[in-house]
Backbone as a chain_set.jsonl record, in Angstrom:
{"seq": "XXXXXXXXXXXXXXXXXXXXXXXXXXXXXXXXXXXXXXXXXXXXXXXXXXXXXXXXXXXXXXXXXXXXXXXXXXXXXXXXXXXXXXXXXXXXXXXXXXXXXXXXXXXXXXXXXXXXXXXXXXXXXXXXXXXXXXXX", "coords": {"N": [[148.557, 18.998, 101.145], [149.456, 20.666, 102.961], [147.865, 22.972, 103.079], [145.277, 21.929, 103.127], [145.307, 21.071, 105.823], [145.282, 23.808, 106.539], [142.359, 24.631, 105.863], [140.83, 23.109, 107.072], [141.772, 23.942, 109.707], [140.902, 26.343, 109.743], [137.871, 26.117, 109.049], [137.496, 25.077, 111.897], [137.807, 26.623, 113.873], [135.724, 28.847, 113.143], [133.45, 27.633, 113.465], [133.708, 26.921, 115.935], [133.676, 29.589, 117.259], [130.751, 30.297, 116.756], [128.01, 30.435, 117.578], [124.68, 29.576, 119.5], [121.502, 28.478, 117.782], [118.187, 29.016, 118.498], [114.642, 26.932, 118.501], [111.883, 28.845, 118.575], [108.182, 28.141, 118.964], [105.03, 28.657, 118.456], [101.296, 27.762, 119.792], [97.835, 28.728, 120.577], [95.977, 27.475, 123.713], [93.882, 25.791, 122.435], [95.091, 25.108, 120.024], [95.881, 26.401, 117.957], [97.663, 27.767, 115.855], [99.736, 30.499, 116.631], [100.638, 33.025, 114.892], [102.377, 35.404, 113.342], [103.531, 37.783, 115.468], [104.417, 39.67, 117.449], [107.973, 38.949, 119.183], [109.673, 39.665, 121.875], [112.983, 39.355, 123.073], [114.854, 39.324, 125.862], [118.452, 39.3, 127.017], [119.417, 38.399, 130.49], [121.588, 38.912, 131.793], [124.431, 40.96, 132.927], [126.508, 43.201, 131.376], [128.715, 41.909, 129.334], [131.927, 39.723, 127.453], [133.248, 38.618, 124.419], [135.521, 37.993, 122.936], [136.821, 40.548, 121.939], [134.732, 42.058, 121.446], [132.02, 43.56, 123.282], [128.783, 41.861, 124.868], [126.216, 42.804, 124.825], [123.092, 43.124, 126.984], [120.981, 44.171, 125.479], [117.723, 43.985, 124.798], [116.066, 42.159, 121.959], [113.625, 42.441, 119.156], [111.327, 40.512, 117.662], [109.542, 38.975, 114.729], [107.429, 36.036, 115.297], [106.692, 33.458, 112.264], [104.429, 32.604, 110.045], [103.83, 29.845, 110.482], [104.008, 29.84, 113.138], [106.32, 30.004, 114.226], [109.422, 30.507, 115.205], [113.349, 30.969, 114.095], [116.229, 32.134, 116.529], [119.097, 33.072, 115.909], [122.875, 32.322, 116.275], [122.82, 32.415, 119.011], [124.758, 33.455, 121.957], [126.992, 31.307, 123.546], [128.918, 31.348, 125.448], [128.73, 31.262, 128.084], [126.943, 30.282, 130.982], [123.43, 30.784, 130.062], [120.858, 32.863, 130.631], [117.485, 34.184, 129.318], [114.919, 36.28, 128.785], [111.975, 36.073, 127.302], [109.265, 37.264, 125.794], [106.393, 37.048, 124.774], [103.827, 38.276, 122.295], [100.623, 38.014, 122.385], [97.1, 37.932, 120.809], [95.206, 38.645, 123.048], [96.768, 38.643, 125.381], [100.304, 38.845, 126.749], [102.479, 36.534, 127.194], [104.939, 35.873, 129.118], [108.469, 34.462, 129.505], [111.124, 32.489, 130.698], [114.398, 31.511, 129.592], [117.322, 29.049, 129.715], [120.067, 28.537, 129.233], [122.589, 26.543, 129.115], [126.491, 27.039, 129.099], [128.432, 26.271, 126.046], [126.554, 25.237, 124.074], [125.44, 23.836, 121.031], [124.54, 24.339, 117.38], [120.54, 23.768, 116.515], [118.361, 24.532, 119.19], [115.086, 23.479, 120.594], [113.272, 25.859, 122.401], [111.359, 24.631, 124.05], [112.724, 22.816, 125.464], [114.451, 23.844, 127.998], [113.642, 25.451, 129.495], [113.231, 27.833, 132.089], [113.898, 26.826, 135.322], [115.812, 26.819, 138.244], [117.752, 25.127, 140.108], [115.136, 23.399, 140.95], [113.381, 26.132, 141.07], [111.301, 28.383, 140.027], [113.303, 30.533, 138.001], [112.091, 33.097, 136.857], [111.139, 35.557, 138.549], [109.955, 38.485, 140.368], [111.94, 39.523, 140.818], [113.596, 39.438, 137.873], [111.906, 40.056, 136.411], [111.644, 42.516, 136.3], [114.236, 43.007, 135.537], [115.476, 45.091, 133.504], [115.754, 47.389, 134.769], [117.592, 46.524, 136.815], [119.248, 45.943, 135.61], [120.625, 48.005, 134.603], [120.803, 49.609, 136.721]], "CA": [[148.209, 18.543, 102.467], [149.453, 21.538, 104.315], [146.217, 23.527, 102.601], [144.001, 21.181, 103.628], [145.102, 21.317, 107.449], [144.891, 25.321, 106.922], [141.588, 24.992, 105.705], [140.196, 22.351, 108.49], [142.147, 24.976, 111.174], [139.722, 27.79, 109.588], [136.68, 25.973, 109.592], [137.572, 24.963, 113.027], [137.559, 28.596, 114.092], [134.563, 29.768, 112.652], [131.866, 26.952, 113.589], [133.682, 27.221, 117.428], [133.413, 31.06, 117.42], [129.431, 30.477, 116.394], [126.85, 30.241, 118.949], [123.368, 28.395, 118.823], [120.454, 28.945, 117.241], [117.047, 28.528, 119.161], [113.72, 27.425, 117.651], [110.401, 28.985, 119.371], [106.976, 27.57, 118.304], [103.624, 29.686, 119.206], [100.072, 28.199, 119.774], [97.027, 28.654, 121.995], [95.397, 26.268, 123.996], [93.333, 25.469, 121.209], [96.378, 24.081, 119.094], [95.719, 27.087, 116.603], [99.009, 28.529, 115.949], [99.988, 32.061, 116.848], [101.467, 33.771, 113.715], [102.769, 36.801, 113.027], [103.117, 38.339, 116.831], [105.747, 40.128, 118.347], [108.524, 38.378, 120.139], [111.059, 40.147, 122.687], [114.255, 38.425, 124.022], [116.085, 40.187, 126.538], [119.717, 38.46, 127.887], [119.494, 38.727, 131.69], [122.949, 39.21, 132.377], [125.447, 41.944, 133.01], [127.493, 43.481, 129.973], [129.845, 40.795, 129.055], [132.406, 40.092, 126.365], [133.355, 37.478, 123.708], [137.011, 38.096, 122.482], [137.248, 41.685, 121.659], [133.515, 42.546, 121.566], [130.97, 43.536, 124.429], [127.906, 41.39, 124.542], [125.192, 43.757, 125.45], [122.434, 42.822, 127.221], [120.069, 44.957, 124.95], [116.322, 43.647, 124.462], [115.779, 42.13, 120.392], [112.737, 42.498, 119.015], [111.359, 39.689, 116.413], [108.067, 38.24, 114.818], [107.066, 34.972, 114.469], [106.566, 33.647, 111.254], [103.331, 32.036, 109.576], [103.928, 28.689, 110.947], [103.812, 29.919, 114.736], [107.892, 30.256, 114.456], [110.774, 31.78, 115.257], [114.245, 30.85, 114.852], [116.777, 32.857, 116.601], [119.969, 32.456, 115.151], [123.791, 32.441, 116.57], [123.122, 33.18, 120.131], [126.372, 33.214, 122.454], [127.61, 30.42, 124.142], [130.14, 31.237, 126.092], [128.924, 31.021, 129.62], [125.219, 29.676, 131.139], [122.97, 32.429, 129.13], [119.246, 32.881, 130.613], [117.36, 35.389, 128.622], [113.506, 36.794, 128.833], [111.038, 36.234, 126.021], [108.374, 38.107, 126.121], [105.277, 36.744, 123.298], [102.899, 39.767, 122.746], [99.591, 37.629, 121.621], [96.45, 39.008, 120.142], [95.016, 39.713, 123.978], [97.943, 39.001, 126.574], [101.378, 38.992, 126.963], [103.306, 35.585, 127.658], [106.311, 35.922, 129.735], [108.88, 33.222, 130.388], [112.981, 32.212, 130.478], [115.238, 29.971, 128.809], [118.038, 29.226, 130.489], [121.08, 27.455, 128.23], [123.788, 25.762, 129.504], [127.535, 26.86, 128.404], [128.75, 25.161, 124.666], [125.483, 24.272, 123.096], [126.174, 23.739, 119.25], [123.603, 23.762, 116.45], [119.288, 24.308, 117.098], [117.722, 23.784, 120.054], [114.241, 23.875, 121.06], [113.619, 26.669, 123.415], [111.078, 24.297, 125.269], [113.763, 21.924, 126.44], [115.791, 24.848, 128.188], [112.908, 26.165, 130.609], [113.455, 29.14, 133.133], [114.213, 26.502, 136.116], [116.986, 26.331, 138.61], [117.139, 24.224, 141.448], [113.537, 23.587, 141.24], [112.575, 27.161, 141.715], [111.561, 29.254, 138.293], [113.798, 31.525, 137.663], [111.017, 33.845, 136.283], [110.461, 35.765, 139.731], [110.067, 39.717, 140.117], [113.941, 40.727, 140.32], [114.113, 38.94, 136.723], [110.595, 40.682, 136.093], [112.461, 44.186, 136.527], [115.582, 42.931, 135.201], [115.832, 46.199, 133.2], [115.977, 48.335, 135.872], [118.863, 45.873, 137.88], [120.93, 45.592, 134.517], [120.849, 49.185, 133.921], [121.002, 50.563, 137.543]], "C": [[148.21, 19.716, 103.466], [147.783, 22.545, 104.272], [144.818, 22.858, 102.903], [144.222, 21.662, 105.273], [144.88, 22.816, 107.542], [143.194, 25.152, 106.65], [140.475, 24.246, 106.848], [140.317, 23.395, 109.546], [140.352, 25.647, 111.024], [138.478, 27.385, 110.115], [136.933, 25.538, 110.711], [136.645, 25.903, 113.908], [136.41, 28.988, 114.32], [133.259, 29.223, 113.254], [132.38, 26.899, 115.265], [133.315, 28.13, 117.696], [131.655, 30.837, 116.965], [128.537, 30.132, 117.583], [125.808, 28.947, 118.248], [122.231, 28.325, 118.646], [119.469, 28.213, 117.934], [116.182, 28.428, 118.607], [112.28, 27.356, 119.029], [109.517, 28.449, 118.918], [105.576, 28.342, 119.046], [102.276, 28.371, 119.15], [99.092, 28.299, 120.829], [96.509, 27.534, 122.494], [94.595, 25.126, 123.588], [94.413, 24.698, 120.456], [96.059, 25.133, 117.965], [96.914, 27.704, 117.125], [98.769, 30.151, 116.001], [100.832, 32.573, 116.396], [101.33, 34.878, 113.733], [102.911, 37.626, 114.311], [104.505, 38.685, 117.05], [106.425, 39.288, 119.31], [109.454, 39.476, 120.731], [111.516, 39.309, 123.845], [114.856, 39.405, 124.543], [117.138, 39.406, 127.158], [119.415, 39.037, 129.247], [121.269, 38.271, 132.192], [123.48, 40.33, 132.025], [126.333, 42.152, 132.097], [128.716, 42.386, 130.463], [130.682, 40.401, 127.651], [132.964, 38.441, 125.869], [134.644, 37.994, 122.893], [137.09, 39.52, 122.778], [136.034, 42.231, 122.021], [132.712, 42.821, 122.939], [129.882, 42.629, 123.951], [127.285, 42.404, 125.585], [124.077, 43.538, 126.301], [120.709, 43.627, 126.677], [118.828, 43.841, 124.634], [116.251, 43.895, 122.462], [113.902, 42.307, 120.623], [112.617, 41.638, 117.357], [110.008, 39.009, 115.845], [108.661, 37.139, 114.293], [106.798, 34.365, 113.0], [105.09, 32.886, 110.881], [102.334, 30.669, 110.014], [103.536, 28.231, 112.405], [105.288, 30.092, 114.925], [108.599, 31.058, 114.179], [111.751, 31.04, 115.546], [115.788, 31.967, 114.736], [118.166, 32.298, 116.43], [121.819, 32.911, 115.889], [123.535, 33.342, 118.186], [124.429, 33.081, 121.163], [126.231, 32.068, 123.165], [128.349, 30.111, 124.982], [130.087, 31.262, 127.653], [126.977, 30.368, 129.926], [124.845, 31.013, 130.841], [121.473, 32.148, 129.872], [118.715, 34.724, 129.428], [115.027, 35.164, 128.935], [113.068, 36.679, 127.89], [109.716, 36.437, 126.541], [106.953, 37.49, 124.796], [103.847, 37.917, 123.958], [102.009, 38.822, 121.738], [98.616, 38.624, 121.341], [96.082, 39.718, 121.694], [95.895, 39.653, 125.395], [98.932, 38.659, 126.097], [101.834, 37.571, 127.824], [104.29, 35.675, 128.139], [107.266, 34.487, 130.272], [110.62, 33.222, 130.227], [113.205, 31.262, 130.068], [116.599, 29.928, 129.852], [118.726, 27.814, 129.717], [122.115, 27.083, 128.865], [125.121, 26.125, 128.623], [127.935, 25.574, 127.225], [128.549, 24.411, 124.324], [126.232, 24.551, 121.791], [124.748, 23.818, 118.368], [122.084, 24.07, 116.955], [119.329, 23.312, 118.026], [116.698, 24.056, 120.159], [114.239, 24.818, 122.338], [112.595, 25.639, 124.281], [111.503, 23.418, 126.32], [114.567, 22.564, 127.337], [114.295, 25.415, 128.866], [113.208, 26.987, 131.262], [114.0, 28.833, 134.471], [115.548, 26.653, 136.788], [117.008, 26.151, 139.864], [116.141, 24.527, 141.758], [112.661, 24.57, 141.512], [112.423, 27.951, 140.065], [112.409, 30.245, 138.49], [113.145, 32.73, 137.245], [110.797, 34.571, 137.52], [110.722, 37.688, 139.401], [111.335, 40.322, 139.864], [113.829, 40.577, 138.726], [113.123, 40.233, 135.938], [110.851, 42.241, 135.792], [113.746, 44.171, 136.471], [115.859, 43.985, 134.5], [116.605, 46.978, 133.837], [117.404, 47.551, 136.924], [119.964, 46.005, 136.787], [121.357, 47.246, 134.342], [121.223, 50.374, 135.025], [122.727, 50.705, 138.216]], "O": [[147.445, 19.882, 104.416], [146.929, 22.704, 105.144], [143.659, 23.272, 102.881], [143.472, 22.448, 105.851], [144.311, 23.208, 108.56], [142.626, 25.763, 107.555], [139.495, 24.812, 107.332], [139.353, 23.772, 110.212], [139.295, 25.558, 111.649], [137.941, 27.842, 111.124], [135.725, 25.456, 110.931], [135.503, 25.944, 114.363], [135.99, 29.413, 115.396], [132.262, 29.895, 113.519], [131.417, 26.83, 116.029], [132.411, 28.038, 118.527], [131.363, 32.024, 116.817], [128.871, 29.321, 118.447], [125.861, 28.088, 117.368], [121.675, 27.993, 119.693], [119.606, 27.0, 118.092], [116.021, 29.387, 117.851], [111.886, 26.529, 119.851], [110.005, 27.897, 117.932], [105.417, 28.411, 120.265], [102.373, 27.891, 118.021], [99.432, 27.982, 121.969], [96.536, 26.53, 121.783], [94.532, 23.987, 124.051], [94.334, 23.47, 120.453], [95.965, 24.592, 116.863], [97.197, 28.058, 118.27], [97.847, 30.81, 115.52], [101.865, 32.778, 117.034], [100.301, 35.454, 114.086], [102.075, 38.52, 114.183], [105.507, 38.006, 116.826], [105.763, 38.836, 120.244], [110.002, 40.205, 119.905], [111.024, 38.83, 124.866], [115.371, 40.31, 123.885], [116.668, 38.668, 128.024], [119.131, 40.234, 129.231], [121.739, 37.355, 132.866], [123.173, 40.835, 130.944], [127.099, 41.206, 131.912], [129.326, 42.181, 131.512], [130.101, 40.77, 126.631], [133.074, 37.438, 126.574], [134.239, 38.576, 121.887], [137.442, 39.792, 123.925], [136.108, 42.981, 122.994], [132.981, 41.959, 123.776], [129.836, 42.463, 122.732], [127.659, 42.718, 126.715], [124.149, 44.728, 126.609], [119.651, 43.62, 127.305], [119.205, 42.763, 124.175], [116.315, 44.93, 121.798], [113.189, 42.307, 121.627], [113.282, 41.833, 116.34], [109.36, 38.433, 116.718], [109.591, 36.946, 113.51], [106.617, 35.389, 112.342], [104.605, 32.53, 111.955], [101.13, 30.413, 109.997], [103.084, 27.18, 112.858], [105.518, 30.406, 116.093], [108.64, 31.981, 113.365], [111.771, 30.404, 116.6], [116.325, 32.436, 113.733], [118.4, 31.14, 116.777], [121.909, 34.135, 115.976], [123.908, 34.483, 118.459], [125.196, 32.232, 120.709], [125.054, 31.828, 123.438], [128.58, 28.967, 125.372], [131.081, 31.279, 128.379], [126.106, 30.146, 129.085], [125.446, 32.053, 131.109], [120.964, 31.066, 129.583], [119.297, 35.745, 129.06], [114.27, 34.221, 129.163], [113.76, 37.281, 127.07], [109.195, 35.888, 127.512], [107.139, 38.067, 123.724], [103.283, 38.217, 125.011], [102.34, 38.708, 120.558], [98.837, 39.829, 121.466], [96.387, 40.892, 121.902], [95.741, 40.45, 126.32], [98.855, 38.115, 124.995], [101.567, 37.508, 129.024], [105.065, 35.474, 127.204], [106.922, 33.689, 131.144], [111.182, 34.093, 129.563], [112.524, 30.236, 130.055], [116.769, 30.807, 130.696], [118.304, 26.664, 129.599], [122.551, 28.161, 129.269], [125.112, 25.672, 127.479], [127.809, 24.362, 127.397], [129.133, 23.354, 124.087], [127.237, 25.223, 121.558], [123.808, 23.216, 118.888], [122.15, 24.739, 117.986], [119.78, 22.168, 118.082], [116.646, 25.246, 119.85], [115.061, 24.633, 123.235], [112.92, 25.697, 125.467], [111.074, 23.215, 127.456], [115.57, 21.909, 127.618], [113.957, 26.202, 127.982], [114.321, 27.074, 130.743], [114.521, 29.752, 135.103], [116.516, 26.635, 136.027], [116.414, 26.847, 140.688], [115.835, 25.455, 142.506], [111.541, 24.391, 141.991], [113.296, 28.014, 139.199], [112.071, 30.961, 139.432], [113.956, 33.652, 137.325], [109.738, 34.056, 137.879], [111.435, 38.136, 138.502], [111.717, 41.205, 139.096], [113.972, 41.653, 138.146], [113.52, 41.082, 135.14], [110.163, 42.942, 135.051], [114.467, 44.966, 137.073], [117.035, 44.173, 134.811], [117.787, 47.255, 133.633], [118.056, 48.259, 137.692], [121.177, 46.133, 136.956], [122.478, 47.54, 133.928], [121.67, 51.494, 134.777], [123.006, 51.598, 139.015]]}, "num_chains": 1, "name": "protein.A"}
């Protein structure tokens, strides 16, 4: 019995300490999916930390897969997270935000989680040149 409650503790632990995986979906206005394309996520927030660790605010870089998808996997949790995705199609560049709510669990769609806050997009030039604010 006591081995069992150690092993419940653990997995406790491990699936709290885990973040939450987002799934993107690509296509054009057409309804033809947009495979294989460059994605970049950047966190728009200020170096921040999760026990021991820094969370960075460094820019990923990720493709889509065949399907029109992408999912990004264990993102943090630990406070409201917006972040930049960037979709590099064949002839423009999609720009938009997500914006998650503190201790999601498990996938979410990124189009339920929009860029909004109090009715205004979040998407505006400061965010637009968030590089340059996180880094100055």
């Amino acid at each position: 019995m006591k081995r069992l409650a150690i092993v419940a503790a653990l997995l406790f632990l491990v699936t709290a300490a885990r973040g939450f995986d987002v799934d993107y979906h690509f296509q054009d206005f057409t309804q033809t999916l947009q495979t294989n394309r460059p994605v970049f996520i950047t966190p728009l927030w200020y170096v921040n930390s999760a026990g021991t660790n820094f969370l960075t605010p460094d820019r990923r870089k990720f493709t889509n897969d065949v399907n029109g998808g992408l999912t990004v996997l264990n993102l943090s949790s630990n406070n409201l997270t917006a972040y930049r995705v960037e979709f590099l199609g064949k002839f423009q560049t999609m720009i938009f935000t997500n914006v998650f709510p503190a201790g999601l669990t498990g996938v979410v769609n990124s189009v339920d989680y929009p860029g909004y806050l109090g009715g205004s997009i979040l998407y505006d030039n400061a965010i637009k040149n968030s590089g340059k604010l996180l880094y100055d």
